[in-house]
C-alpha positions in Angstrom: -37.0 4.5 -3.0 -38.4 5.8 -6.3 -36.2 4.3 -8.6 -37.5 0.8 -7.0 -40.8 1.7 -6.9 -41.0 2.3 -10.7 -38.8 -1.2 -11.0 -41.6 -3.1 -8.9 -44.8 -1.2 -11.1 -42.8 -3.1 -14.2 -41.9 -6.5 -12.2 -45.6 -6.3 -11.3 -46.8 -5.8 -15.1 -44.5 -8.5 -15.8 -45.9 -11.1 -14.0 -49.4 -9.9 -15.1 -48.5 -11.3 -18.3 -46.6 -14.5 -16.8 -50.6 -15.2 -15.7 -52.3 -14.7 -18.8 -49.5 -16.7 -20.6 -49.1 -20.3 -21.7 -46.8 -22.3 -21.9 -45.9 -21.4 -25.5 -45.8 -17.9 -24.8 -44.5 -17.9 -21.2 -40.4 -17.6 -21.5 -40.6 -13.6 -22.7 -42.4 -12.1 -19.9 -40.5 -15.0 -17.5 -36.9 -13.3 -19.1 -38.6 -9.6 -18.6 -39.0 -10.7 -15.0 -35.5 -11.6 -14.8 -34.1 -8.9 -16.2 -35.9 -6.5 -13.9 -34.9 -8.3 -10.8 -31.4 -7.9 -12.0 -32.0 -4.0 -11.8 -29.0 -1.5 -10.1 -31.4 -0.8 -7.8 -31.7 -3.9 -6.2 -28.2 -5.3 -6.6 -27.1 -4.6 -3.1 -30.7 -6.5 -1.5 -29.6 -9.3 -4.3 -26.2 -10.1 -3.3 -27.3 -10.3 0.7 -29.9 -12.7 -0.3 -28.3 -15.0 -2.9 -25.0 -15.0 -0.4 -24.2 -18.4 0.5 -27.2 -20.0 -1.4 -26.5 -22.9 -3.3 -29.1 -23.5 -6.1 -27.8 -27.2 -6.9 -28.1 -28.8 -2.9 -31.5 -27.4 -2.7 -33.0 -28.6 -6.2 -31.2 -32.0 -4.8 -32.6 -32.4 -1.6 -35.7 -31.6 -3.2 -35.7 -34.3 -5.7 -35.2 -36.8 -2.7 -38.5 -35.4 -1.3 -40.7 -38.0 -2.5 -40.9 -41.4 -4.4 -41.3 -42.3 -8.5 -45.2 -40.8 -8.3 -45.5 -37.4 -9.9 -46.5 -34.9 -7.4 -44.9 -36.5 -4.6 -42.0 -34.2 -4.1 -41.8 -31.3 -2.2 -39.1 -28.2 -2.3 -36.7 -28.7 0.7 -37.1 -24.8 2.0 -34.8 -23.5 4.3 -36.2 -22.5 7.5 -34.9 -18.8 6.9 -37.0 -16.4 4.8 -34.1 -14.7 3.2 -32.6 -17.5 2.1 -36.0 -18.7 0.7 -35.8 -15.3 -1.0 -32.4 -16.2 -2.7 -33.2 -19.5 -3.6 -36.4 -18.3 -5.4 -34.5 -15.3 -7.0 -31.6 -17.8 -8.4 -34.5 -20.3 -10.0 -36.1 -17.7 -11.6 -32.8 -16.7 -13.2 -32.7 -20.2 -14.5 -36.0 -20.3 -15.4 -35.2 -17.4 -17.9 -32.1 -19.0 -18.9 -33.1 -22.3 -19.5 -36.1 -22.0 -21.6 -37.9 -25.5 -20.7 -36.8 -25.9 -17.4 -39.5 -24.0 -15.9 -42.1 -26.3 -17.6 -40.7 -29.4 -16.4 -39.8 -28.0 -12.6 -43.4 -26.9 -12.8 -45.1 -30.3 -13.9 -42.7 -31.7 -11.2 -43.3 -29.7 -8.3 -46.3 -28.3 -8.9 -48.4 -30.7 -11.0 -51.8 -29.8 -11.1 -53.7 -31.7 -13.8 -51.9 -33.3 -17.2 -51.4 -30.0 -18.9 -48.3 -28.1 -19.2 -50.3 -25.0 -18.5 -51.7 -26.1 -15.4 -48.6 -26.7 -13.6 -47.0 -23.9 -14.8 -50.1 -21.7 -13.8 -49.3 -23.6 -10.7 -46.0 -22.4 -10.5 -46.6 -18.6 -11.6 -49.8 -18.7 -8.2 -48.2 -20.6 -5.6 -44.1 -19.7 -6.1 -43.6 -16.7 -8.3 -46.2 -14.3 -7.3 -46.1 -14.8 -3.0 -42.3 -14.4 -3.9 -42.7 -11.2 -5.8 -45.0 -10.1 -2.3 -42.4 -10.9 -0.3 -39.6 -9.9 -2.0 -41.0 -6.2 -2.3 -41.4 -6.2 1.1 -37.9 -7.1 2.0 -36.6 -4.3 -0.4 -39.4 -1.5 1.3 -38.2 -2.5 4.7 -34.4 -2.1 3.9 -33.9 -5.9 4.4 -36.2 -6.8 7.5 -38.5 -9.7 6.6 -39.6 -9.6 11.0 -42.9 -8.9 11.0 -43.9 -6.2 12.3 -47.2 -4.0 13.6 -48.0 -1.0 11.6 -50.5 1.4 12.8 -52.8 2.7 9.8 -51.9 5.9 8.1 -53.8 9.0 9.4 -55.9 10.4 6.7 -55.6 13.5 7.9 -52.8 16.2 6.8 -52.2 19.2 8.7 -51.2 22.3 6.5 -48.5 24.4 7.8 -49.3 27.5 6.3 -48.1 31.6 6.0 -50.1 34.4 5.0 -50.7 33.0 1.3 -54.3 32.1 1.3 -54.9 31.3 -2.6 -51.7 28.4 -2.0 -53.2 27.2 1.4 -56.9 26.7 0.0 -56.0 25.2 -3.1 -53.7 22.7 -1.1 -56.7 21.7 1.1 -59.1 21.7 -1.7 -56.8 19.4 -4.1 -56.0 17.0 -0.5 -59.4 16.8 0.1 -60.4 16.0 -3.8 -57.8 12.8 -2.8 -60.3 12.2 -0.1 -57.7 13.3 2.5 -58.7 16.0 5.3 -56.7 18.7 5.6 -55.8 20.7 9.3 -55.8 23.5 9.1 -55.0 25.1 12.6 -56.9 28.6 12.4 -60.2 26.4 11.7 -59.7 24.1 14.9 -61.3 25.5 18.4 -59.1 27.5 20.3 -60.7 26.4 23.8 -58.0 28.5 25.9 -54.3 26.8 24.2 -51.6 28.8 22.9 -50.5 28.6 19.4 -48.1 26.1 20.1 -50.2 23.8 22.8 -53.1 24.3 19.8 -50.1 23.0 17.2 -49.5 19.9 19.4 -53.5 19.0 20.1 -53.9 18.4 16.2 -50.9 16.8 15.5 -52.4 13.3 15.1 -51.9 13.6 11.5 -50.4 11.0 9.1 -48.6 13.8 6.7 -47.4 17.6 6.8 -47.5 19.7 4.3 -45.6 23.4 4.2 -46.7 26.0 2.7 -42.8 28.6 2.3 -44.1 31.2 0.7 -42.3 35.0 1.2 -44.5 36.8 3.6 -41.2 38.2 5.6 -38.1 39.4 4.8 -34.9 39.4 6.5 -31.1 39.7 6.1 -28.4 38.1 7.8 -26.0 40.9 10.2 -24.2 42.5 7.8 -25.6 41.7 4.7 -27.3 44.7 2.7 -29.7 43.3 1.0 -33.5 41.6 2.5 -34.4 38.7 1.3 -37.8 37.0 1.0 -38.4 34.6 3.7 -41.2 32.1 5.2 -42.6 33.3 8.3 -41.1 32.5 11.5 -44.2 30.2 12.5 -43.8 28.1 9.5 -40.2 27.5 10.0 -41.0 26.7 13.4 -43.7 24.3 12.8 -41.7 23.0 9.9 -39.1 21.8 12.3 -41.7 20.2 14.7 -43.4 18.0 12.1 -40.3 17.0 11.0 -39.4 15.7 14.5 -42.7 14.3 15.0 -43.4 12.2 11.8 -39.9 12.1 10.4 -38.5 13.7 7.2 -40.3 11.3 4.7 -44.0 12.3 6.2 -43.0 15.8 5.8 -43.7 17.7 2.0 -42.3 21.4 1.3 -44.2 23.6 -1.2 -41.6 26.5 -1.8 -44.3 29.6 -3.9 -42.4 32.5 -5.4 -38.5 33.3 -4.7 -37.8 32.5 -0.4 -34.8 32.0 1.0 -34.5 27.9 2.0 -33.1 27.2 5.5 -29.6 26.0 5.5 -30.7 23.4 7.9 -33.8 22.0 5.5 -30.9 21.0 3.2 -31.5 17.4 2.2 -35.2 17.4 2.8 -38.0 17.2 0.0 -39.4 20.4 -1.1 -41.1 20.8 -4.8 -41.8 24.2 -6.3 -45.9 25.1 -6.6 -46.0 26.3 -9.9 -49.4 28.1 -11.2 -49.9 24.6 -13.2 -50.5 21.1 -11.9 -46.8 20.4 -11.7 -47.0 20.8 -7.9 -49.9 18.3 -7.7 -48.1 15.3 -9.0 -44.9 15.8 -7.0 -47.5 16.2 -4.0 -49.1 13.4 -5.0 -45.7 11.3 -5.4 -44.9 11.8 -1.9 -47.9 11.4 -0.8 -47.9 7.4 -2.4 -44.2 7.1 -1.0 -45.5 8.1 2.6 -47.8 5.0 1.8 -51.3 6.8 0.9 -53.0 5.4 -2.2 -53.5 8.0 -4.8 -55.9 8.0 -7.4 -54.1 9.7 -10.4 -56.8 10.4 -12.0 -57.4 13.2 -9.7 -54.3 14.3 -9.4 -54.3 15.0 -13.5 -57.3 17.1 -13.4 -56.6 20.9 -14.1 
């Protein structure tokens, strides 16, 4: 979902500037917004909205709303979200290609005082910008506008972690500067467990993130040559984390030359450099998982 995440930090911007406009300046960021919800990205989520909707019957059940007294009509919604979605989506299209419309659908519908700027303002709070909410959602939740309850997001991230120490402290010491807590399981209490039971206790984590770093070495039967591997507790916890929080709460850092299991094929995993490269793709999953990161941090050496 990066590619739409970038596309919804410029729709966002873009209606930014649909607020502080007027009704002089309105049509450029109105067109920006447009074209952006036109993106590749969303074309699939675009078609299954607009399919079926018919633009012309709603604006004309609409204009038999009301009587001759401006700000008397109402828009004839469907009872359907999505279609509400594709309606909105096709009116903002002609709102970028019919350069007055939008003034005069606005003073219409959405009349709020004698000044073109009012109602359009009117339009931009009450229309454009719940759609834009709404919309987002629907693409975030591949289509499903149900909603639905979503327990909070643990701050906590347990560090699944070799014998590396430098890579493991300066993982918890960067998740912490996010104002995240990092688990790290030889600082929990023991109280009795094995490794594993102790694994499961402090699972109640929101995030994983594993440390391969080449602390073993090993070689398939038959082949000559060892090769640098993760230790076999990392690999194993690896596997459980995935299982447990799914792939996309789950974030490889892969330190030095290991050998990758054939079966992590597919799954993120970012090389931790000696710079800060590491830290932003960190950080990036991190905001995909749904954390809010402060990137100001994250840029600090």
């Amino acid at each position: 979902m990066g590619g739409e995440l970038d596309v919804f930090t410029q729709i966002n911007n873009a209606v930014l500037d649909l607020q502080a406009s007027h009704y002089q300046t309105y049509v450029r960021p109105m067109k920006t917004l447009a074209r952006l919800l036109q993106h590749p990205s969303l074309e699939a989520a675009n078609r299954r909205l607009t399919e079926g909707a018919d633009l012309d019957a709603f604006l004309s059940e609409s204009e038999g709303t009301g009587g001759s007294m401006i700000g008397s009509h109402r828009l004839a919604w469907p009872a359907e979200p999505e279609k509400g979605l594709g309606l909105t989506l096709l009116l903002i299209e002609k709102f970028a290609q019919e350069e007055d419309y939008a003034i005069s659908f606005a003073h219409f519908y959405f009349h709020s005082g004698n000044t073109h700027n009012a109602g359009l303002h009117s339009l931009i709070r009450q229309l454009i910008i719940p759609f834009v909410r709404d919309y987002k959602a629907y693409i975030m939740n591949q289509g499903n506008v149900e909603p639905k309850l979503v327990k909070p997001k643990s701050n906590n991230v347990f560090i699944v972690h070799g014998h590396d120490g430098e890579a493991r402290e300066s993982v918890a010491r960067f998740l912490e500067s996010l104002g995240l807590k990092a688990i790290i399981l030889h600082e929990q209490a023991n109280r009795g467990r094995t490794v594993i039971e102790k694994v499961e206790a402090n699972s109640d984590v929101g995030f994983a993130v594993v440390l391969l770093t080449p602390d073993d070495v090993g070689r398939a039967k038959g082949d000559a040559e060892l090769e640098p591997r993760a230790r076999q507790n990392v690999l194993l916890e690896l596997g459980y984390f995935i299982g447990k929080l799914g792939r996309e709460n789950v974030c490889a850092l892969k330190r030095g030359t290991v050998e990758i299991p054939s079966d992590f094929a597919g799954v993120v995993w970012e090389t931790m450099d000696s710079g800060t490269g590491w830290k932003q793709a960190l950080g990036r999953e991190l905001e995909a998982a749904g954390y809010s990161i402060d990137w100001n941090k994250v840029m600090r050496p």
